[in-house]
N, C-alpha and C positions, 0 to 999 in steps of 0.2 A: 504494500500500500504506500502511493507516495506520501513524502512527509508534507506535502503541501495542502493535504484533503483536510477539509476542517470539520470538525464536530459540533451536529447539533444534537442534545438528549432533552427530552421533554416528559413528561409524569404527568398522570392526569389531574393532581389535583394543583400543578400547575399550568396545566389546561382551566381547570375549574377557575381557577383566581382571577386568569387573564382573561376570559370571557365575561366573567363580572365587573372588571375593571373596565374594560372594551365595550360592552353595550351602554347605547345611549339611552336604549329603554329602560331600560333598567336604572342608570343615574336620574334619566328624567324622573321616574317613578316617587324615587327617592328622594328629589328633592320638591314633588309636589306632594307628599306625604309630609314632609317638614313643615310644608307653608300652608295644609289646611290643619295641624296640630296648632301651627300658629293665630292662623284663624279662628279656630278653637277659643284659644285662650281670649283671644279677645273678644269675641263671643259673651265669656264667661264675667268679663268686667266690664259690664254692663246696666251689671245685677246689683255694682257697689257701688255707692257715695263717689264722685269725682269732685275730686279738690285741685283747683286752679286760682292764680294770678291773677285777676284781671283791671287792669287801669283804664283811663279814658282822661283825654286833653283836648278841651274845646276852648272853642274863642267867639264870643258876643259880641257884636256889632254895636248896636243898643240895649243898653241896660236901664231896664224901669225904674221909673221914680216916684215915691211917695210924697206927698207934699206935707212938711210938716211947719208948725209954727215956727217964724225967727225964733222967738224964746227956745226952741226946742233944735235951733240949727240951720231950720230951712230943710228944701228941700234934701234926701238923701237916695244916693241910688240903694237898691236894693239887690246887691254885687257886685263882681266885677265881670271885666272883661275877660278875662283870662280865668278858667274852671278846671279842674281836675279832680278826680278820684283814683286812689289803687289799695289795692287788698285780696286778701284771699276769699274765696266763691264756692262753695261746697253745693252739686247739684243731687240728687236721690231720686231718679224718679221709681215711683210705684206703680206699675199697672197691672193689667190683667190677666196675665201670661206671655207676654207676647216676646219678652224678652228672653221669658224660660224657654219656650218655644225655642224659640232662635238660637240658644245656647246648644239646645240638643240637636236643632240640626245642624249646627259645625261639628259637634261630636260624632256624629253618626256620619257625616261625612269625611273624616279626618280616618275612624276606621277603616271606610270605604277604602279611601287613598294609601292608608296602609298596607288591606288586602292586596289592591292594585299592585303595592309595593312589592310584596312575596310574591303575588303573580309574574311578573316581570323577571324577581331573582330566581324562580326557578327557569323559567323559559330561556335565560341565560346560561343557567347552568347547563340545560338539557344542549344547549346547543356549542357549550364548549367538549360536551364528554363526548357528543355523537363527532363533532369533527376529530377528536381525539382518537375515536375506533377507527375511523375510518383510513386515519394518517397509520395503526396500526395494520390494516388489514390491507394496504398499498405497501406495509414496509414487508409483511408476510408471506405476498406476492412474488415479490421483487426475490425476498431469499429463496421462498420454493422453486422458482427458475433457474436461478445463480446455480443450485441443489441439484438441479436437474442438468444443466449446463456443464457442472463437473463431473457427474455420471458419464454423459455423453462425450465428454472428451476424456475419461479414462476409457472408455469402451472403442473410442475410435483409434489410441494410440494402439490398443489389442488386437484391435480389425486390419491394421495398416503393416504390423507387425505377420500379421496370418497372411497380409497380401503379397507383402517380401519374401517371403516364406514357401509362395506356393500354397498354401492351405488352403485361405480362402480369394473368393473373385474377385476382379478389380471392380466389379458392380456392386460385392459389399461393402468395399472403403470406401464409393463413390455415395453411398449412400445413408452410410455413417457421418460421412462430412457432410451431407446435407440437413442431416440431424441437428449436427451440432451448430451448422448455420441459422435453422429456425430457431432453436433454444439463443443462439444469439441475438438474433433478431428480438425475440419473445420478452429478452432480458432488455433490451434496450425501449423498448416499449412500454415496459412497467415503470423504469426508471424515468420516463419522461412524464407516465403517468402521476407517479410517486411527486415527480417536482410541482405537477400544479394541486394535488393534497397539499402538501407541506404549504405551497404560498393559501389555500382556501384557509388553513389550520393558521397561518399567519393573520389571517386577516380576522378571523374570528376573536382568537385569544390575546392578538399583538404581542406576540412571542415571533420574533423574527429571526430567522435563520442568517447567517453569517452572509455577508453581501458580496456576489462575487464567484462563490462556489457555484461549480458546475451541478452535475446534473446525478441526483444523491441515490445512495447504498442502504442498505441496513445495515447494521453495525457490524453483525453477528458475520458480514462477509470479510470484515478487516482482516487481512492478513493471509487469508486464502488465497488458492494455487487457483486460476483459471488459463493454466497454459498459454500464460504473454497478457492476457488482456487486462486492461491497468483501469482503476477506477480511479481517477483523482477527480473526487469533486467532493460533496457533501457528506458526511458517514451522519445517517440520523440513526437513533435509536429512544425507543420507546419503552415501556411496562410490555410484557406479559400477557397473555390472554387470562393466565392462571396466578399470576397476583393481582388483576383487577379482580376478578370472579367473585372470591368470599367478599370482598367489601358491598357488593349490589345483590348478591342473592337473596341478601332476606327481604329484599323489596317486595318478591314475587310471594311472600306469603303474608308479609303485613298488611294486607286488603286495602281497600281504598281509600281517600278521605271524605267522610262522610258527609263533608261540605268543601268544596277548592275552593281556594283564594278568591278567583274568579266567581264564583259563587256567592261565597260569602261577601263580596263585594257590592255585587247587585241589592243582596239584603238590606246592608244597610246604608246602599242609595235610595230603596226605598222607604228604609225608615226614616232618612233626611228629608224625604220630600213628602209625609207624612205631616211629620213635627213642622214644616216649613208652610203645611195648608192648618197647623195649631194658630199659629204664628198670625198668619194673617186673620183668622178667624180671630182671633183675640183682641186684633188693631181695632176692629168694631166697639171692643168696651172704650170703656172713660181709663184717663189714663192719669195719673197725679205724678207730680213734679213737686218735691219737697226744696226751697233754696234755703241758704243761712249765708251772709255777708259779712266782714269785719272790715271795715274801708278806712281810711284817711280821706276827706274829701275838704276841698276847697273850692270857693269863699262859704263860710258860714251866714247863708243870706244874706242882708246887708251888711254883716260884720265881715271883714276883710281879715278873717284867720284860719288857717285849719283846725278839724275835730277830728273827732273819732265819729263813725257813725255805724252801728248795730244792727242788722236789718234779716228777717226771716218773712218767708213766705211761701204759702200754695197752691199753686195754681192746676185748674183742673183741665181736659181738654176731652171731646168728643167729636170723633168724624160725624158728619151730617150729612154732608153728598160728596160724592166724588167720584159718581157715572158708575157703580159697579165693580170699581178697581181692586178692590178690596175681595171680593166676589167671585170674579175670573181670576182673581191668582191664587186662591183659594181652591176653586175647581182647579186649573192648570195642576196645583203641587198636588192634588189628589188622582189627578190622570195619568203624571208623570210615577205615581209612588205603583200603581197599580201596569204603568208598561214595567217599571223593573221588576216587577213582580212574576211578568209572564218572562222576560228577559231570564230571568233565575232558575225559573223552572227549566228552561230550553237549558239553560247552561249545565242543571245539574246530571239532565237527561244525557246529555252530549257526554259530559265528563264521564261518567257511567259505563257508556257504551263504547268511548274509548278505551276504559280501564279494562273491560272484558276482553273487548280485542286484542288488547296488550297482553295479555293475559295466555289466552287461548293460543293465539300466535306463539308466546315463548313455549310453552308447555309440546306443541306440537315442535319446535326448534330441536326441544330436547330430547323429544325420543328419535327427530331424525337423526339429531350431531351421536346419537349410541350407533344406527345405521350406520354415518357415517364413518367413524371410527374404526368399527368392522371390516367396511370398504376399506380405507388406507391399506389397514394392516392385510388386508385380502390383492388388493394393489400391488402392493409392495414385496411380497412372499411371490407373487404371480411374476415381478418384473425379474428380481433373482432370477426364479426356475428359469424362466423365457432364455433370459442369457447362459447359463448352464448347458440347459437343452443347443443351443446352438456354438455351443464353443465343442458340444458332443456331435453337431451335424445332424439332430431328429429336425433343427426348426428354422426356419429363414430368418434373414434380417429385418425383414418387415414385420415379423410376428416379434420379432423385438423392441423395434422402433413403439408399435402398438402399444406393448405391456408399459412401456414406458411413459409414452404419454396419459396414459390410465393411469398409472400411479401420480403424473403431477396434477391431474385431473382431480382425483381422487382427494389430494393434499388441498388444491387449490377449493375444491368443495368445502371438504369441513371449515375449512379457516374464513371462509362466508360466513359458515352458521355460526363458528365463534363470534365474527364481530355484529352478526344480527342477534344474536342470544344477548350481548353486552348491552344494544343497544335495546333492546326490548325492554330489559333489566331497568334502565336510565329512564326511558319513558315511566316507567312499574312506579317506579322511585320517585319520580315529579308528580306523580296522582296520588300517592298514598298518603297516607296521614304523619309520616312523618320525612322530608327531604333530608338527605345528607350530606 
């Protein structure tokens, strides 16, 4: 291997990170789940007393005058021109719910946004482990050809040897080396396939492969004999089919989640837009506004000095008319609370009918990848005798060639259902009640 090939190794669950980090649905999620939490809160103070500042600085034009007797001065204005007040201003209104209302449909929508939330992070996660199989089951590929490639050219140096020899035809080393040209070919095909996994896997996770490198290996081929042919470009390497396995299999019996994210999200959009037809049903009562003042104010009538001045008050207030509005947004959030409502349903149904699929699909995976296992090992015991039998002269080269491609056949079969059994798992795993 040259020293110039560079190394990329990746792990799923830094697959997992970088697809987290990577989706924008997922950060949007998350940071509209902050900002209806915040929403929330504000919402929630409302309900209390507001204490505030407030001043005012005017200026009179004309200022009235009382007419008093000379003996008593004469006439005197009755202020000045110049006015101010400042002080603190505490407001309390009281009404009829309508603020409770309003408090709880920011709560019930802030959960929403939250669901939202986990919806998102797992769709993310689903989507960084599935491109993670995949970049698996392209490196998997790649070496059962390599695998098969070296087969093919220890069988051809044997064949060309028998042809020097006298033994065997020059029709059988011509067609040994056509062998070992397909499996070349075969191998150059996967690795070109292999390079645009790795950039989809790049693009998913933003886990980027070294820039520059050609056109990449499995790992597992470093250092291997393929009689002159030189791989300098990329050497990726990945987990295992059989150390991801135990971490997703208990997916497949931990059943469903009995509400998804998605789900539960609609619920309590509806129950936001329930509380929000409270809300406006409530604007109808009387609504009481409690104030209390402590001010500085200037001029003290016609005395030209600042006071203190004390001041609380109640003021009531009822809508009277106002076309309806109050009425139609009343209905509206009652219309709207009753589509999420059928929205939720269809959601729950969906997720359901997914999770079976998911389900049934893996379960039948299983008992084929036992099949197929079977087959390899049935393959592979067949491609030996085949070569046996003709280095004995009972079997032609073509019944060699054959056993052979059956057995990468064979290989390349199961290692399918490995990375669809994973990914079935994955899916299993974002449905059920608990993701990991």
């Amino acid at each position: 291997m040259p020293a110039a090939a560079a190394e990329f190794r990746v792990s799923l669950k830094a697959a997992e990170d970088g697809a987290l980090a990577r989706s924008g649905q997922y950060r949007a999620a998350r940071l509209e789940a902050g900002a209806a939490r915040a929403a929330q809160a504000a919402a929630s103070s409302l309900l209390y007393p507001r204490l505030s500042l407030e001043g005012s600085l005017r200026y009179t034009a004309v200022i009235p005058e009382i007419a008093l007797p000379k003996a008593m001065g004469g006439a005197r204005p009755l202020g000045d021109n110049w006015g101010y007040s400042i002080g603190p201003t505490a407001y309390w209104t009281l009404d009829a719910g309508a603020l409770r209302y309003g408090r709880e449909a920011a709560g019930r929508l802030a959960a929403a946004r939250t669901e939202e939330e986990e919806a998102a992070r797992r769709q993310a996660l689903l989507s960084g482990r599935s491109s993670y199989f995949r970049l698996q089951l392209a490196l998997e590929k790649v070496y059962l050809i390599a695998e098969n490639l070296q087969l093919s050219l220890s069988q051809l140096s044997d064949v060309e040897a028998g042809v020097k020899a006298g033994t065997r035809s020059r029709l059988d080393g011509l067609r040994a080396r056509q062998e070992v040209t397909d499996r070349r070919r075969d191998l150059l095909r996967a690795r070109a396939a292999l390079a645009d996994v790795v950039k989809e896997f790049a693009f998913v996770t933003g886990i980027e492969p070294p820039a520059g490198a050609g056109l990449p290996i499995d790992s597992r081929m470093a250092g291997r004999d393929y009689a002159g042919d030189t791989f300098a470009g990329l050497i990726v390497g990945a987990e295992s089919y059989l150390d991801i396995l135990p971490r997703l299999l208990p997916a497949a019996g931990r059943g469903p989640d009995a509400s998804q994210p998605a789900v539960r999200a609609l619920e309590e959009r509806g129950k936001a837009f329930r509380a929000a037809a409270g809300a406006y049903k409530a604007e109808k009562l009387p609504r009481l506004t409690l104030t209390a003042r402590s001010s500085i104010d200037y001029p003290n009538g016609p005395n030209l000095y600042s006071f203190l001045q004390n001041y609380a008050g109640l003021s009531l207030s009822v809508p009277l008319f106002e076309k309806g509005r109050l009425g139609e947004r009343e209905k509206e959030s009652l219309l709207s609370a009753q589509a999420a409502g059928e929205r939720r349903e269809e959601a729950a149904r969906a997720a359901a009918r997914e999770y079976d699929t998911a389900l049934d699909d893996y379960s039948a995976l299983m008992e084929e990848q036992s099949i197929n296992i079977d087959a390899v090992d049935d393959a592979s015991a067949a491609a030996k005798l085949a070569y046996e039998a003709y280095k004995a002269g009972s079997l032609t080269w073509l019944e060699v060639e054959s056993a052979n491609l059956k057995e990468l056949q064979a290989k390349t079969t199961a290692a399918s259902a490995n990375a669809e059994i994973l990914l079935k798992l994955a899916l299993l795993d974002s449905l059920s009640g608990s993701v990991n």
